[in-house]
C-alpha positions in Angstrom: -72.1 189.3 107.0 -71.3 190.4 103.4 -69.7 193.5 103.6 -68.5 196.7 101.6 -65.2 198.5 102.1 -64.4 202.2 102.4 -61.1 203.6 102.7 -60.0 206.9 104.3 -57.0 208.3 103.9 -56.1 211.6 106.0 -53.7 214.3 103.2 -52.5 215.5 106.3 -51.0 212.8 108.6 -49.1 209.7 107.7 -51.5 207.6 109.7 -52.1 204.0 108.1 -55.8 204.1 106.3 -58.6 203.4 108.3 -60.8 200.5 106.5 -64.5 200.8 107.7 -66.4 197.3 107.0 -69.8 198.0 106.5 -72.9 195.9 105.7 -74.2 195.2 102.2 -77.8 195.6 101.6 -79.6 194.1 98.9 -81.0 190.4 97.9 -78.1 189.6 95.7 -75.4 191.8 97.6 -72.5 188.6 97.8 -69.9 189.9 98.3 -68.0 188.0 95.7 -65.5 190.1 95.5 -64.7 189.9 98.9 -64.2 186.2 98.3 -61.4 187.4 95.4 -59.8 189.5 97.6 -59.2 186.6 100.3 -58.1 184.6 97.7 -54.8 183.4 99.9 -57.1 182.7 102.5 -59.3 180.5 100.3 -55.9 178.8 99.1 -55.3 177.9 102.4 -57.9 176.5 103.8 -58.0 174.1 100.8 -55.1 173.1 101.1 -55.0 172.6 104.9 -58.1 170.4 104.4 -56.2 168.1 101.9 -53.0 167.7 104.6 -54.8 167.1 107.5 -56.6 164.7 105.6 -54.0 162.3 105.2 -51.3 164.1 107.6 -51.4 160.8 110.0 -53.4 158.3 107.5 -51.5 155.0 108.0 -51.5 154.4 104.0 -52.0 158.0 103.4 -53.3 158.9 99.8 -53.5 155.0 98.7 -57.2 156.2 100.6 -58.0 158.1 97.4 -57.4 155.0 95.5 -58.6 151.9 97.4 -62.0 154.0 98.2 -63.1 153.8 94.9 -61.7 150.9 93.7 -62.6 149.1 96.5 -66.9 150.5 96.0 -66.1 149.5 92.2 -65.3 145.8 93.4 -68.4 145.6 95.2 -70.9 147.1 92.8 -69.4 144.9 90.4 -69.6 141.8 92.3 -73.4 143.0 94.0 -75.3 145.0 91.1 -73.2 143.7 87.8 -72.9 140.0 88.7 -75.6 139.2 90.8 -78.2 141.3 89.9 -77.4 141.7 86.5 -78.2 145.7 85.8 -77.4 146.5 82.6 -74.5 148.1 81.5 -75.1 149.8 78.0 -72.9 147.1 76.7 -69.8 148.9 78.3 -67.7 146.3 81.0 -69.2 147.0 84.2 -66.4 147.8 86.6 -65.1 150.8 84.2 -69.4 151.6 83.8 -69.6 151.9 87.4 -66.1 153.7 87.9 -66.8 156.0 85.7 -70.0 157.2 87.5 -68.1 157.1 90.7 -65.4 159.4 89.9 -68.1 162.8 89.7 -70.2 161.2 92.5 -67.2 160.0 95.0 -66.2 164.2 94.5 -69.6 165.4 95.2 -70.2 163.5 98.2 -67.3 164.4 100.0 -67.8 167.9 98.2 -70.9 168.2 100.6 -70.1 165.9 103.5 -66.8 168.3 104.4 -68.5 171.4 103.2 -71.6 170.9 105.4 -69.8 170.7 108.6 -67.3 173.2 108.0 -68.4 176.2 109.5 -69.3 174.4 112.8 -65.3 173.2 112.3 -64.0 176.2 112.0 -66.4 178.3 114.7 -62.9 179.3 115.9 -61.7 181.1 113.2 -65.2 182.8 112.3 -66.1 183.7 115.6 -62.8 185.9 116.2 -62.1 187.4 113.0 -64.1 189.0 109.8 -63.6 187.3 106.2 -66.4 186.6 103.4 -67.5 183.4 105.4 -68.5 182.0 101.8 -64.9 181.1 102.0 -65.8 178.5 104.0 -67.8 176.2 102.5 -65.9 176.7 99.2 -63.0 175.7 100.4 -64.8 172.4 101.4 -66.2 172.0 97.9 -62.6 172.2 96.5 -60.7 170.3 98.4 -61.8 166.9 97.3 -60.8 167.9 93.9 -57.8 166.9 94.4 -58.9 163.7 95.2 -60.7 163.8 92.1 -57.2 164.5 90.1 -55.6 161.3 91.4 -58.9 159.0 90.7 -59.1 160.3 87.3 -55.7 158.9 86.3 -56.5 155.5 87.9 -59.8 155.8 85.5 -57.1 156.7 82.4 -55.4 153.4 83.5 -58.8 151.5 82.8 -59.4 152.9 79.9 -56.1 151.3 78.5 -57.1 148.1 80.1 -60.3 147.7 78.2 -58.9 149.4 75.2 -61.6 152.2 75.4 -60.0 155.4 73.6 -62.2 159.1 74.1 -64.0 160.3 71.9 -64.4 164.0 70.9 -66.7 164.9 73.4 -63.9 164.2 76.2 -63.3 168.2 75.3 -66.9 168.7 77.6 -65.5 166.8 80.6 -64.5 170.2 82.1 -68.4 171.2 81.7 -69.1 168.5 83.4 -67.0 168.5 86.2 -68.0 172.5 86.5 -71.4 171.8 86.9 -70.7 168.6 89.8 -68.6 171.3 91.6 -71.4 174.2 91.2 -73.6 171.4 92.9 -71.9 170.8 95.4 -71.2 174.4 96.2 -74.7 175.3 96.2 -76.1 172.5 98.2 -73.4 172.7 100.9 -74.2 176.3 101.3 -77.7 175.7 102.6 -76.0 172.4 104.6 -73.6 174.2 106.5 -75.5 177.3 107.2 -78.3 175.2 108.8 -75.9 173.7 110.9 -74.7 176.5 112.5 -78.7 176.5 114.0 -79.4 172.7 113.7 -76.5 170.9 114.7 -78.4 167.4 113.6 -77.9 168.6 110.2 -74.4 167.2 110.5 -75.2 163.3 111.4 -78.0 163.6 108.6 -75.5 164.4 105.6 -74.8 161.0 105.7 -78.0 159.9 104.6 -78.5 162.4 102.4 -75.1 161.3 100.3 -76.5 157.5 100.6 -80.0 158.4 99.5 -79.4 160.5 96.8 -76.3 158.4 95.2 -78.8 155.7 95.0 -80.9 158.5 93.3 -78.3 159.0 90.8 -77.2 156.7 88.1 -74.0 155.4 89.4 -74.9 151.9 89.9 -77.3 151.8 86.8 -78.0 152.8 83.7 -80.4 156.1 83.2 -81.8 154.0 80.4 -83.9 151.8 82.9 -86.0 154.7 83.9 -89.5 155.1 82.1 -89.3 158.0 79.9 -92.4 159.2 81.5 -90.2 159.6 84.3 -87.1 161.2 82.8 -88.2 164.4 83.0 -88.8 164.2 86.7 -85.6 162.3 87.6 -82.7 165.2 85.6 -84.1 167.5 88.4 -81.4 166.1 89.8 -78.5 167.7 88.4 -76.1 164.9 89.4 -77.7 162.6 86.7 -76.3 165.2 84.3 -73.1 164.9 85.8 -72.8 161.1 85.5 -74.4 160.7 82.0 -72.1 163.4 80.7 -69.0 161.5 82.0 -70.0 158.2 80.8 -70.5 159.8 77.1 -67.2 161.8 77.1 -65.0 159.8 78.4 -66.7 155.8 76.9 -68.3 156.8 74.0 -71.5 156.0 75.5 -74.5 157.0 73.3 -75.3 160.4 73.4 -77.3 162.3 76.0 -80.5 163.8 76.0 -79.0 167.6 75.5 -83.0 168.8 76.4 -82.6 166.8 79.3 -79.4 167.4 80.6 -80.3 171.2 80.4 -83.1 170.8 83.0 -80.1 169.7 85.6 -77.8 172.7 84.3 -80.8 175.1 85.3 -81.9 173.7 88.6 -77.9 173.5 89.6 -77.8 177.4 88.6 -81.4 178.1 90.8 -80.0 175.7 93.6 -76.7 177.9 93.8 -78.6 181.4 93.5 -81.1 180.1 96.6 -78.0 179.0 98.5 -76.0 182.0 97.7 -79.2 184.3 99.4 -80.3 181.6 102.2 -76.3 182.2 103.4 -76.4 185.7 103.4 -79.2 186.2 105.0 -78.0 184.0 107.7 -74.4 184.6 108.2 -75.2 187.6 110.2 -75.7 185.4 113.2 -73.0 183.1 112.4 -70.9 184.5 115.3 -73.2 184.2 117.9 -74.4 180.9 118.0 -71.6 179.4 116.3 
């Protein structure tokens, strides 16, 4: 539960202080501070999630580079060669990498972050900490994934003699808004797992249906425009377009556009943020 703190000291004894955790009250009582003040906690977590990751991988982090060069191979081969989707006159593989560097981060974003509180029913049912820790931690730790596949995307970029142009200074924007995505929609994922435990085998069709959602294997300029509109409710197309344009020189987004993703990410988040507090209450018990 989200929780407030209230410290007592005694003037008269040298007793330790006596920390009363009470609960918050309120809609939009999150306890973010909490969060701040479990910060080492939050650090942990992370990084226990990236070394058991590849703790006993046979090829250990080569994973993090033959994943998506590996997808890249077979998009190229599939949708570039065979079925000849258009590429907006950029080389396909790097087209396609490109998109797959956001979207590989926010699908394992959500895939570990919607199962994690059902992981860690241990820890949450013996202990109190801001259980927003949880799935945040989940949302971060493929980051560093993201780090190493964005020097192997650098290495393209060489290859095809493809230099950034000025907006490469929004790419942190960008990658802000994949990873306030991905928090928000694994907040709702792993708090109706805790109840639903089929929520966990159907992340994986959610990440399939909505990557084929997304423009990662084709060109947003293939949708109608009486259908734009429609399509940047999902903030992810956003995420993609905005890559391609900072870091290819790909023609310029539709700023209007893009905007509708930026607000539906910020209502997504503010949802999940109250649909987990109002659950996390029972967390313990049927964990």
């Amino acid at each position: 539960m989200s929780v407030k703190y209230t410290t007592t000291v005694s003037p008269l004894t040298d007793d330790p202080p006596v920390v009363l955790i009470q609960p918050r009250r309120g809609w939009l009582s999150f306890d973010l501070g909490g969060v701040y003040r479990y910060r080492e906690l939050l650090y942990f977590l992370v990084w226990r999630d990236v070394l058991v990751r590849y703790k006993q991988a046979a090829i250990g982090v080569a994973w993090v580079i033959l994943q998506p060069l590996l997808t890249m191979v077979v998009f190229t081969v599939i949708f570039g060669q065979f079925a000849k989707l258009p590429s907006d006159g950029l080389p396909y593989p790097i087209f396609s990498f490109t998109a797959l560097l956001p979207w590989n981060y926010f699908a394992q974003a959500i895939s570990r972050s919607g199962i994690s509180l059902v992981s860690n029913a241990n820890l949450i049912s013996k202990i109190y900490f801001p259980r927003l820790i949880v799935p945040i931690s989940g949302a971060l730790g493929p980051l560093v994934d993201f780090a190493i596949s964005f020097v192997i995307l650098l290495g393209m970029m060489v290859w095809y003699g493809i230099a950034p142009t000025w907006g490469v200074l929004a790419l942190p924007f960008f990658t802000l808004l994949a990873v306030v995505t991905a928090v928000a929609v694994s907040l709702y994922l792993s708090a109706l797992n805790v109840k639903y435990r089929d929520v966990g085998h159907a992340i994986p069709f959610l990440v399939q249906f909505w990557m084929y959602a997304s423009p990662v294997v084709y060109s947003v300029n293939i949708i109608p425009q009486k259908w734009r509109l429609l399509y940047s409710l999902n903030p992810m197309v956003g995420v993609i377009e905005g890559f391609r344009w900072a870091l290819l020189g790909k023609e310029r987004p539709d700023f209007a556009v893009m905007a509708v993703g930026v607000v539906v990410a910020s209502v997504l988040l503010l949802g999940g943020l109250i649909y987990f507090k109002r659950t996390e209450r029972f967390f313990a018990d049927i964990i």
